[in-house]
Structures are given as C-alpha cells and as structure tokens.
ZAVEXMI-563705 format. One record per residue (C-alpha): x, y, z; residue number from 1; residue in three letters. Coordinates in steps of 0.2 Angstrom, whole numbers, padded with zeros to 4 digits. Example, Ala and Ser with C-alpha at 12.3 -4.5 7.8 and 13.67 -1.06 7.14 Angstrom:
2
REC   east  north     up    k    r
REC   0062  -0022   0039    1  Ala
REC   0068  -0005   0036    2  Ser
***
This chain:
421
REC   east  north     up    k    r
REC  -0008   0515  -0256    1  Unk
REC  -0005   0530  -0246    2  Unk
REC   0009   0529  -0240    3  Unk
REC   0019   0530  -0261    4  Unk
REC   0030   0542  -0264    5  Unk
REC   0022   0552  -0275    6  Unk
REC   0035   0550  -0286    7  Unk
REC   0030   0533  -0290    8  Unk
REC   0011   0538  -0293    9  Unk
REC   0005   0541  -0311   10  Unk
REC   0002   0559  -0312   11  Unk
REC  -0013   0563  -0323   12  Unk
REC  -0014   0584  -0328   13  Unk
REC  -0031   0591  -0333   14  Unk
REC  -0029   0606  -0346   15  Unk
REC  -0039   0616  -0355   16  Unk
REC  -0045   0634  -0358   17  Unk
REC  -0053   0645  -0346   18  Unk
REC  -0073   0639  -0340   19  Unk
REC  -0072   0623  -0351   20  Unk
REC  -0073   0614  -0334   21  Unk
REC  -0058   0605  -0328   22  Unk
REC  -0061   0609  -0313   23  Unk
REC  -0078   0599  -0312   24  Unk
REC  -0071   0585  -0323   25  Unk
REC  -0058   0582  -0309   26  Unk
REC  -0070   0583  -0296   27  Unk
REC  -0081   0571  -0306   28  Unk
REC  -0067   0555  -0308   29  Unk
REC  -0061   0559  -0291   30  Unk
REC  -0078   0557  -0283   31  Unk
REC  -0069   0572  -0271   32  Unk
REC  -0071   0591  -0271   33  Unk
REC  -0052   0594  -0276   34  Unk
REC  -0053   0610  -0286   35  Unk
REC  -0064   0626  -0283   36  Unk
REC  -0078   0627  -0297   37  Unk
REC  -0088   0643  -0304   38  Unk
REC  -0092   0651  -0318   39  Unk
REC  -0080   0664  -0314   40  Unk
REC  -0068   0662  -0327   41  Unk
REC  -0049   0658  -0322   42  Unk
REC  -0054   0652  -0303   43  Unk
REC  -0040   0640  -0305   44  Unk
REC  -0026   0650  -0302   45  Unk
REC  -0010   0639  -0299   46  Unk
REC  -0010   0620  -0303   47  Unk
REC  -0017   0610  -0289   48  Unk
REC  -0006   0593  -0286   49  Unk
REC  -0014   0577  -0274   50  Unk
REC  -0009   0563  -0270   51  Unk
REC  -0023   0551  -0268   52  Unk
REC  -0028   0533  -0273   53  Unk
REC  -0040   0532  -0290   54  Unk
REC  -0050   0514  -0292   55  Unk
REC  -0047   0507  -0307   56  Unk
REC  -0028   0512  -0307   57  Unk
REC  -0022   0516  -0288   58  Unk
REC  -0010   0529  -0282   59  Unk
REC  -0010   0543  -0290   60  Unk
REC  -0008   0561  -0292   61  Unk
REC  -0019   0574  -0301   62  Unk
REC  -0014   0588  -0306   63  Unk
REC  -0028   0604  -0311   64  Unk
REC  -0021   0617  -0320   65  Unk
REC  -0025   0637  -0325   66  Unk
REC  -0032   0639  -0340   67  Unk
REC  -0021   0639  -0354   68  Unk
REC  -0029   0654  -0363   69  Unk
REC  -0029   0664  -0349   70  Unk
REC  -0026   0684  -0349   71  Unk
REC  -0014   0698  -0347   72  Unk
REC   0004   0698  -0335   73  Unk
REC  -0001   0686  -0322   74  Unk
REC  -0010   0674  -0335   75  Unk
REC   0006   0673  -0343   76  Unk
REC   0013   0668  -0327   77  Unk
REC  -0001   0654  -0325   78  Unk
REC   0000   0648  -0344   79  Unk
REC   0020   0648  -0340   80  Unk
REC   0016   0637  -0325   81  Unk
REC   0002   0623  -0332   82  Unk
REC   0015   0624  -0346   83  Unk
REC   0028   0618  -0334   84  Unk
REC   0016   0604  -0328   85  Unk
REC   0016   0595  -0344   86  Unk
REC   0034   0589  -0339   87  Unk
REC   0029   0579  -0324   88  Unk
REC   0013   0573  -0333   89  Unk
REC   0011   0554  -0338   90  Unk
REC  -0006   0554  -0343   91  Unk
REC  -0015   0571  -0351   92  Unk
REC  -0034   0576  -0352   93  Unk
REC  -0037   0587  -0363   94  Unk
REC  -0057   0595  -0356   95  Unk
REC  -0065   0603  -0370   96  Unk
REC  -0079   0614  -0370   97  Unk
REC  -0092   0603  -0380   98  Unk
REC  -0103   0616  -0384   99  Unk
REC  -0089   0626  -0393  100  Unk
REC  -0078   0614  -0399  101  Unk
REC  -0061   0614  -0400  102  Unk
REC  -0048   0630  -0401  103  Unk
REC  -0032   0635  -0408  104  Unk
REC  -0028   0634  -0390  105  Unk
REC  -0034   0617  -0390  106  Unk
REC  -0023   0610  -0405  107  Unk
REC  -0008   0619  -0398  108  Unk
REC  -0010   0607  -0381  109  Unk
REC  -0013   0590  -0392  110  Unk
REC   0003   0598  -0401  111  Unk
REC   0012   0599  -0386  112  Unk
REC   0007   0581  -0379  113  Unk
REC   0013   0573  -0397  114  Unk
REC   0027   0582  -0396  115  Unk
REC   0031   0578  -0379  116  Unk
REC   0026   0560  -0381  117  Unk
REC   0012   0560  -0369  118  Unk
REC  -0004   0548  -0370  119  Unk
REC  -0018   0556  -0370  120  Unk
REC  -0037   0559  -0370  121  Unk
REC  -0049   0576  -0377  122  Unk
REC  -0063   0574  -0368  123  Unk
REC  -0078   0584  -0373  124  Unk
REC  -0086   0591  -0357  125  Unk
REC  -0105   0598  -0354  126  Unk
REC  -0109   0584  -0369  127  Unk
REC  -0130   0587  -0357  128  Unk
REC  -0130   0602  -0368  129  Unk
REC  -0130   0594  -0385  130  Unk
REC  -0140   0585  -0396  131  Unk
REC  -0141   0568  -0389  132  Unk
REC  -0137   0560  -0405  133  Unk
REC  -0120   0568  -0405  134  Unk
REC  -0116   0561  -0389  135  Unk
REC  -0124   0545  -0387  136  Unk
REC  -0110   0534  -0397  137  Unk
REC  -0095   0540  -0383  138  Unk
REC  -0083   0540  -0397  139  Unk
REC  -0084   0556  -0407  140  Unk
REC  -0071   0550  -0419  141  Unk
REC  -0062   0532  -0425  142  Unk
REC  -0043   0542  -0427  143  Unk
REC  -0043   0551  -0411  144  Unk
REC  -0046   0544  -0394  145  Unk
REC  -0061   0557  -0388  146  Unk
REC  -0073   0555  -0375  147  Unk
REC  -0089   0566  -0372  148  Unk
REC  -0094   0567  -0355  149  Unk
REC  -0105   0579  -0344  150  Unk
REC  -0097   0582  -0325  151  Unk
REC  -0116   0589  -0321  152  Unk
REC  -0124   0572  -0325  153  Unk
REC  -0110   0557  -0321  154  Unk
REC  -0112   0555  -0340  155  Unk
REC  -0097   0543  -0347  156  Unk
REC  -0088   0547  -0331  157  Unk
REC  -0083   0530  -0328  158  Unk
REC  -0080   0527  -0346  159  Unk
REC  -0066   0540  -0344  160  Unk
REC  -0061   0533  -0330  161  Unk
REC  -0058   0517  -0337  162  Unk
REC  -0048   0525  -0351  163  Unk
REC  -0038   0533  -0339  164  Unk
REC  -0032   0515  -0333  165  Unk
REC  -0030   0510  -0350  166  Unk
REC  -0018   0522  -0351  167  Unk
REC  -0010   0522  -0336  168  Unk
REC  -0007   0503  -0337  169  Unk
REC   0002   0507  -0355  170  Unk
REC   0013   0518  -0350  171  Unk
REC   0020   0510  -0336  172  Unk
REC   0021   0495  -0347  173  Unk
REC   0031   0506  -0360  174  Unk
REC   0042   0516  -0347  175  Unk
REC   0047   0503  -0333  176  Unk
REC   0062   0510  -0323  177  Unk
REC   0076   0497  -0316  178  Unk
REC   0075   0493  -0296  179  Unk
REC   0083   0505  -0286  180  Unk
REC   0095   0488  -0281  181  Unk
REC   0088   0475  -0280  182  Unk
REC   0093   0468  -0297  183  Unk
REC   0113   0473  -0291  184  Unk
REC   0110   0459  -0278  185  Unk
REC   0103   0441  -0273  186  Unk
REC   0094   0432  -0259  187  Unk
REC   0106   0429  -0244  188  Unk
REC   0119   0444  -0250  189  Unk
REC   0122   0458  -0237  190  Unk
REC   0119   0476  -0242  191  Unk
REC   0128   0485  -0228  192  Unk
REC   0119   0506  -0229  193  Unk
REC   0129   0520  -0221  194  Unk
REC   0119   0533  -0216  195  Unk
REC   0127   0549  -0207  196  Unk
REC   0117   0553  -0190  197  Unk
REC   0120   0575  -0190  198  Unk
REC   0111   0588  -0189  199  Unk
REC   0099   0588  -0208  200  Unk
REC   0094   0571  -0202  201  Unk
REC   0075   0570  -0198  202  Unk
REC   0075   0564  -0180  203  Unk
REC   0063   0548  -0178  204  Unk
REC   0066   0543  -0196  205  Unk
REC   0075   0543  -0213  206  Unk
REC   0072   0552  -0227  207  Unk
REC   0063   0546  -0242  208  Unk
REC   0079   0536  -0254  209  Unk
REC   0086   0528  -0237  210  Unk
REC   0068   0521  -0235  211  Unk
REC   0064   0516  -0252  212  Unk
REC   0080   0509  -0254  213  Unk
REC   0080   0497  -0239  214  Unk
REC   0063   0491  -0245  215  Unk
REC   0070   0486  -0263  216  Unk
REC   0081   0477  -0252  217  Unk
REC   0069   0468  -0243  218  Unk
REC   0060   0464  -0257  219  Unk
REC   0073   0457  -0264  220  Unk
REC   0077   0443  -0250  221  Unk
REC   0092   0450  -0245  222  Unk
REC   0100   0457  -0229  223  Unk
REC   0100   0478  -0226  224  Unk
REC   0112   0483  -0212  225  Unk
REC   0111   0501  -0209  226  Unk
REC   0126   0509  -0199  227  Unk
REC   0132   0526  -0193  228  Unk
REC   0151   0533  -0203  229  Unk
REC   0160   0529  -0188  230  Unk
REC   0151   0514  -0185  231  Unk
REC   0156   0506  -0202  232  Unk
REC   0171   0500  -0198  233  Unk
REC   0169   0488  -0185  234  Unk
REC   0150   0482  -0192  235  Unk
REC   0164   0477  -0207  236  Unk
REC   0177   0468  -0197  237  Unk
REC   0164   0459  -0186  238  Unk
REC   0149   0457  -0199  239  Unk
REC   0156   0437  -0203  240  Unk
REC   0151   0439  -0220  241  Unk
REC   0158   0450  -0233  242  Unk
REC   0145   0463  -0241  243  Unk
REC   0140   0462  -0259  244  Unk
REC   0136   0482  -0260  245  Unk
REC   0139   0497  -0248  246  Unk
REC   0127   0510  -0253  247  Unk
REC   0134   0528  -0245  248  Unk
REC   0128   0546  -0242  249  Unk
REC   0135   0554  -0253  250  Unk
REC   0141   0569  -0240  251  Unk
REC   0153   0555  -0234  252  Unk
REC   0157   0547  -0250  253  Unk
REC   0178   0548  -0245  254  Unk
REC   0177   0542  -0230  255  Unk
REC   0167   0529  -0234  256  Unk
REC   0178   0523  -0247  257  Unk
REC   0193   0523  -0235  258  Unk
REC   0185   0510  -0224  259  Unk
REC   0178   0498  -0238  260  Unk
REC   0190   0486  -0246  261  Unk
REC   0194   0488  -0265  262  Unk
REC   0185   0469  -0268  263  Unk
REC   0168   0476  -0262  264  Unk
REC   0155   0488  -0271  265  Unk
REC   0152   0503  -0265  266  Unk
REC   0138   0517  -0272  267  Unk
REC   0128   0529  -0267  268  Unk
REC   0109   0532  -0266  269  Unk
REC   0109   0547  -0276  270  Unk
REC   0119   0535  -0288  271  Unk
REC   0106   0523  -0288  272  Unk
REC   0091   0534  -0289  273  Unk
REC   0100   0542  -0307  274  Unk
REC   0100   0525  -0314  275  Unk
REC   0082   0523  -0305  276  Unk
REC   0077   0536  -0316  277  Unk
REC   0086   0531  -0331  278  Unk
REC   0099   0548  -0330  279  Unk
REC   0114   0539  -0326  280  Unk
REC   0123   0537  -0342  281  Unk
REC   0123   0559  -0343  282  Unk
REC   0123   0563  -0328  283  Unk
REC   0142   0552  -0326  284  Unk
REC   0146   0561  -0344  285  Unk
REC   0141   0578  -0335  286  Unk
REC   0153   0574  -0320  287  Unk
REC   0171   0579  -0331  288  Unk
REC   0163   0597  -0336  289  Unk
REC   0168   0602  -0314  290  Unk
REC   0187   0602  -0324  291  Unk
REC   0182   0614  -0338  292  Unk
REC   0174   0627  -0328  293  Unk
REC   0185   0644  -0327  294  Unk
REC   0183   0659  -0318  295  Unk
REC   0167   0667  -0316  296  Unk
REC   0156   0654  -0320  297  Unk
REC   0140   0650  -0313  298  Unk
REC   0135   0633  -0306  299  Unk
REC   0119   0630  -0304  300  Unk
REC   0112   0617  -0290  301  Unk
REC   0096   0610  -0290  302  Unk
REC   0085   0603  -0278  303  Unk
REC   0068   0591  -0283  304  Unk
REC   0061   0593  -0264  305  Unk
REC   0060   0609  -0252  306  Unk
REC   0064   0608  -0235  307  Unk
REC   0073   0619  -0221  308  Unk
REC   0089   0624  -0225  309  Unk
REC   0104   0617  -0210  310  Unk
REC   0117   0628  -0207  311  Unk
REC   0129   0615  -0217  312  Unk
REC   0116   0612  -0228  313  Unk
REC   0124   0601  -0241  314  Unk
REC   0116   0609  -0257  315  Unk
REC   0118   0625  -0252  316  Unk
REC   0133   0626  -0242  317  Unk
REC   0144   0610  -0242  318  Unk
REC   0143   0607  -0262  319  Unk
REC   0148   0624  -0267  320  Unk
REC   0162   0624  -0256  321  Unk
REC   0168   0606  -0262  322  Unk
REC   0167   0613  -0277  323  Unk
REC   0176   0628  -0276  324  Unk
REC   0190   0616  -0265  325  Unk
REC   0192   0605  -0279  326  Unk
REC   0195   0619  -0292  327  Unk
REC   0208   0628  -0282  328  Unk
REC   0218   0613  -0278  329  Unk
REC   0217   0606  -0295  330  Unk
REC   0233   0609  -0306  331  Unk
REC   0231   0623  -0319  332  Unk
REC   0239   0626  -0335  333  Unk
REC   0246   0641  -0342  334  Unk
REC   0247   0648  -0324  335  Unk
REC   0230   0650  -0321  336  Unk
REC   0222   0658  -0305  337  Unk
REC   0212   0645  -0297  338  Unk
REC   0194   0647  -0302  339  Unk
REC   0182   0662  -0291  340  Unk
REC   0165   0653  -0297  341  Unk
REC   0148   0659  -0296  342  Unk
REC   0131   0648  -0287  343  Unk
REC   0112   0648  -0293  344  Unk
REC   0100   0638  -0282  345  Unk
REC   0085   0631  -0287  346  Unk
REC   0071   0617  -0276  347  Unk
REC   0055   0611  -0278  348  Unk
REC   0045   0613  -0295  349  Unk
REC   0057   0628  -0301  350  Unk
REC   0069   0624  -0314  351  Unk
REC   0074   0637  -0327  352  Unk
REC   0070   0636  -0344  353  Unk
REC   0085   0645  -0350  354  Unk
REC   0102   0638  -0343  355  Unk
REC   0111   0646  -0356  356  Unk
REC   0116   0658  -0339  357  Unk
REC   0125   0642  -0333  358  Unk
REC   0140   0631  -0336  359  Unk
REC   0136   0615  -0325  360  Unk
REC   0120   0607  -0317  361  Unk
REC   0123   0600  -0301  362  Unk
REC   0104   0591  -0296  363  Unk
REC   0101   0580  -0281  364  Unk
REC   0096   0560  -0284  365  Unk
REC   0078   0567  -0289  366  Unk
REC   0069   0556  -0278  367  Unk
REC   0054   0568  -0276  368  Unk
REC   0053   0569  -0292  369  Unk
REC   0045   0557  -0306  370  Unk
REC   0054   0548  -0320  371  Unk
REC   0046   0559  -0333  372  Unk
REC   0051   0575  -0326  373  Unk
REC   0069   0572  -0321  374  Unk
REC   0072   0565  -0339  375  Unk
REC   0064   0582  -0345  376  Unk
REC   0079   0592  -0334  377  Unk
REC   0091   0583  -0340  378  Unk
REC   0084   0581  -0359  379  Unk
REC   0083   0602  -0355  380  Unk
REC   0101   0603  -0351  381  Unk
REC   0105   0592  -0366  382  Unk
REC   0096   0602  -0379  383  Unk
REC   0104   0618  -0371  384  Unk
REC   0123   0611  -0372  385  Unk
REC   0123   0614  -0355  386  Unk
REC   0132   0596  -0345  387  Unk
REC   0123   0589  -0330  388  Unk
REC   0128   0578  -0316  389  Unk
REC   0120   0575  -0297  390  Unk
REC   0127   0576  -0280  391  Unk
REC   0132   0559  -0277  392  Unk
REC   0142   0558  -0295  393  Unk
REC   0150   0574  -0295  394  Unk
REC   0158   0570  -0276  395  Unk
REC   0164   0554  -0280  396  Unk
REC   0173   0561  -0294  397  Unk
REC   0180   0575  -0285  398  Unk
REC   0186   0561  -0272  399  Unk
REC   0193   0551  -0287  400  Unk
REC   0182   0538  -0285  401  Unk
REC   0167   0541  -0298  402  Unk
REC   0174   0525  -0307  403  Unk
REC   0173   0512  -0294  404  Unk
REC   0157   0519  -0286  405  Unk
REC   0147   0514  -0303  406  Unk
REC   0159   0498  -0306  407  Unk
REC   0141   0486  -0304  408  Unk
REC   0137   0495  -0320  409  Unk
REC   0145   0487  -0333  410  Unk
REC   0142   0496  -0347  411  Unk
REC   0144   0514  -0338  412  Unk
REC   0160   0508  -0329  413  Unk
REC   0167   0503  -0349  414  Unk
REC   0160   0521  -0354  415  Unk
REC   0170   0530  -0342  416  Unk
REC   0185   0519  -0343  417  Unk
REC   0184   0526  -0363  418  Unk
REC   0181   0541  -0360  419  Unk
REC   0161   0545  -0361  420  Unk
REC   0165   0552  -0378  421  Unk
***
C-alpha cells in the first residue's frame, strides 16, 4: 500500500471556510495529526497533500485546504490555490460549521463539485454544540448526502468514514482507466522495453512509468525484456522469438524505429500513459498543430512532476530544440522564414488558467499526475481552443512515425489515417 504511486490513490480534498474545522476533521478520519489546528483563523495556509493508507478504502491521498473565504491579496492567492485543488480531487468534503450553517461560500463549493462532477459529502462539523435532537438521526436531510459530525467527540467519525469508501468504491467503478499494456498483449508474448542509460537516468533504479509499466506486464503473464538503445539490436536478432510490442523512450523514438521491423509494434511509455489516462485520442489530434505554428509563437511545455533539471534535460532543452529543428527544415509556402518560436515552462502543480498566451501544449505522459487532473488540462486547453499533445506523440510525429507508434489502437490509428477531423 505504500509503495502506490500517488497517482493511483483516491485523493479526497477537505474544503470549507475559515475556523469551520477541516483541519480537525482531517485529523479526526485520519487517526493522525496531519494538519495544524487552532482557533486562529486561516492557519492552513497552502493545501497539505499525503499519501497514506485509509481503512475502509486503502491508499490514499488527502488533501487540506485554506479556507475558501479567506482575506485580502494573499487569501486571493490561497482561494486561487484550494481552487486549483478541486481538479485533482476524486472525492470532496465539504466541512461545515454546524453552528452557523451553511454560506454563500458554502453553495458556491457544492456548485463547483456539481459542476465539476465530483462526488461528494457536506459534513456538518462541531454537531456537540447542538441540540442533540438535531443531530442524533446523522442524516440532516433525504435529498442531500450530509453528515453531522463532531472532530472534538469522535461523533459519526466512522460514519463518514464509511461514506468515504462508499464513495470512493463508486467512483472508481464509474471512472476505470485501461491497463497501461497489458490489455495490448497475452500470456507467453514478449514486450521487449528500451530504456536509454544517460545522464537524467536515476542511478540504482527507473523512474516511475518504466516501473509501472513492467509490472502491468508481469501481471499480465507475459515476458518484459528491458534493453539499453544500442543494445536493441542484437537482444532482437538473438531474442528466438519475435516481440509482440516494443515500448520506447520517447527521447530515442527515431532510432528505435530504425532498428524494429515494420511487422512489429512499436509505442512509447508516454503513449501509453495518454491512453492510461484516457487523453489519447486529443492529445494525437493536438500533434498536427506543430505544422501550423508561425513565427513568434509560444509553446508551452508542461511537466506533472518536479525534479533536477540535466543539462540536456529533455523538456526544457532537447524538446524545444526538436521543435524549432522540425519547423526550420519543414518546407514553407509562400516563401516563408522558417519559424523563430517562443518557450513557456511549467512542472508540478502549476498549470495556467489562461493559455490563451499559447499556440500549442506540449505535456509530458502525466504519470505523477491522477486521471482526474490530467483530463482537467487537457478539457482546459480544449475549452480555450488551445491543441495539446505530450512528448512521446509529438516526437514520433516529427520523426514521421506518430501513425505506426499508435497502430495497436485501432480506432486512433483509423482517426489519423482520416485525418482526426
């Protein structure tokens, strides 16, 4: 349990005003002290994300959050961030100050879940300091799924709990994402992995798609070869057994595609991580908008994770220059200078708002991230007009190979064959 990724937990946010004690509600379900408590209003400055595992429902991660009728410039800048939290969200609590009831600020939240499609609960915190006949029946109304609880006294704590799993076991019933792979192969088949040894790799171990995607092999009874680039061609002349699927970096996706016979599958794990998350379809549309860019537009490239920066870091350095490489050796029309374009970068939790500064998206595969909040980028980027593809798609299209490396997807390969009109 504590070794999943935290983007395969539930993540469960606890919002409300100022004082009406999220804080102590988390504190309360965890069993922990997560989140600092007082009666100093807004001691919750920035939302508090951990990973842990919650009996009924397992790994997890909760997320506190500021206040969401907090005060003044940096208030705005908290409200702005818990705001931003809702798009990572699966499940939301809504704490309510029992004693005062619910707020406009209150009804703008269960607005925001509605709208946003997220389950979730208004529980109805410091319920000791009511009239017990208000409080003994749990359920304070038949139409909306309210709890009253007391984080002092443990009252209904376990209720919510349980309602919590309820939940959780909902929407992951209602949202269930395709293997990374393991539905692309069968027991006995070979899944050969080429993975570049250089500089940005982690010594002692592989990053977090390489390992996740070798387990969905394993679990799927099938065999995962993993080889270094210049190791690939010989593991293939000698292997005895012709692969089903080569799954690539996406840094070496041309050379890799030189080596692997036509008759053979060949993806990447950023590839497969879009279709993990169910962005594949927009994120292959988002690819043909690299030949529509002109001069002086900015890209913007965007990162899930945050880590130290390589001096040929591949978002930061080796995209934009395959980029720019692509655009000047491209044929133009009308005699057209080759394209001088700008670069934005963005990682971790930071993603704008407004892309309406920005002419193409370039994200990485998103495995940091969870389902919910990499379908709200790319719904963003939708709503905004603005295309977006990922690394992985956007270099196998500027190496001329974007349709064979999603030819095991049927109905994305007939999409592009037509055009993604």
């Amino acid at each position: 349990m504590n070794e999943t990724p935290s983007a395969n937990r539930v993540h469960i946010g606890f919002f409300g005003r100022r004082n009406a004690g999220k804080s102590s509600v988390v504190n309360a379900v965890t069993g922990q002290d997560l989140s600092i408590v007082s009666e100093v209003q807004g001691t919750t400055t920035d939302p508090v994300f951990k990973a842990m595992e919650l009996l009924p429902m397992g790994p997890v991660v909760i997320i506190d959050t500021p206040g969401i009728d907090d005060e003044g410039e940096l208030g705005t800048l908290r409200i702005r961030k818990t705001k931003q939290v809702l798009n990572k969200s699966d499940i939301a609590l809504l704490i309510v100050d029992a004693t005062v009831g619910k707020t406009e600020a209150d009804q703008e939240l269960i607005d925001i879940f509605r709208t946003k499609n997220i389950p979730y609960i208004v529980v109805l915190n410091k319920s000791d300091l009511l009239d017990h006949k208000r409080t003994s029946g749990g359920l304070t109304s038949p139409d909306l799924d309210e709890i009253c609880v007391s984080a002092t006294t443990g009252f209904q704590i376990a209720e919510l709990k349980e309602r919590i799993a309820a939940l959780s076991v909902i929407e992951k019933s209602e949202g269930v994402s395709p293997p990374l792979v393991g539905d692309l192969i069968q027991p006995g088949d070979f899944v050969v992995l080429v993975i570049p040894i250089d500089k940005a790799a982690p010594k002692g171990r592989l990053i977090l798609p390489q390992q996740q995607t070798i387990r969905d092999i394993l679990d799927a009874q099938t065999v995962a070869i993993t080889v270094g680039v210049t190791e690939l061609r010989e593991t293939l002349k000698h292997l005895g057994q012709k692969p089903k699927l080569v799954i690539t970096d996406s840094q070496v996706f041309g050379k890799v595609s030189a080596e692997v016979p036509d008759d053979i599958f060949l993806t990447s794990f950023s590839i497969l991580f879009a279709r993990h998350k169910g962005v594949l379809f927009p994120a292959v549309k988002g690819a043909k908008a690299l030949d529509r860019l002109e001069e002086g537009d900015t890209v913007l490239i965007s990162e899930g994770c945050t880590h130290h920066r390589q001096c040929d870091d591949i978002g930061t350095v080796k995209l934009p220059r395959w980029i720019q490489d692509y655009k000047n050796n491209t044929p133009k029309s009308g005699g057209r200078k080759p394209a001088g374009l700008e670069f934005a970068f963005t990682s971790g939790r930071d993603f704008p708002d407004d892309l309406s500064l920005y002419k193409l998206i370039v994200h990485c595969g998103g495995c940091m991230l969870n389902e919910r909040e990499m379908k709200y980028r790319v719904q963003c980027a939708l709503d905004q007009s603005i295309p977006m593809t990922n690394y992985g798609i956007l270099i196998a299209y500027i190496n001329g190979i974007l349709q064979r490396s999603v030819a095991m997807f049927p109905d994305i390969a007939a999409e592009l064959g037509n055009g993604m009109s």
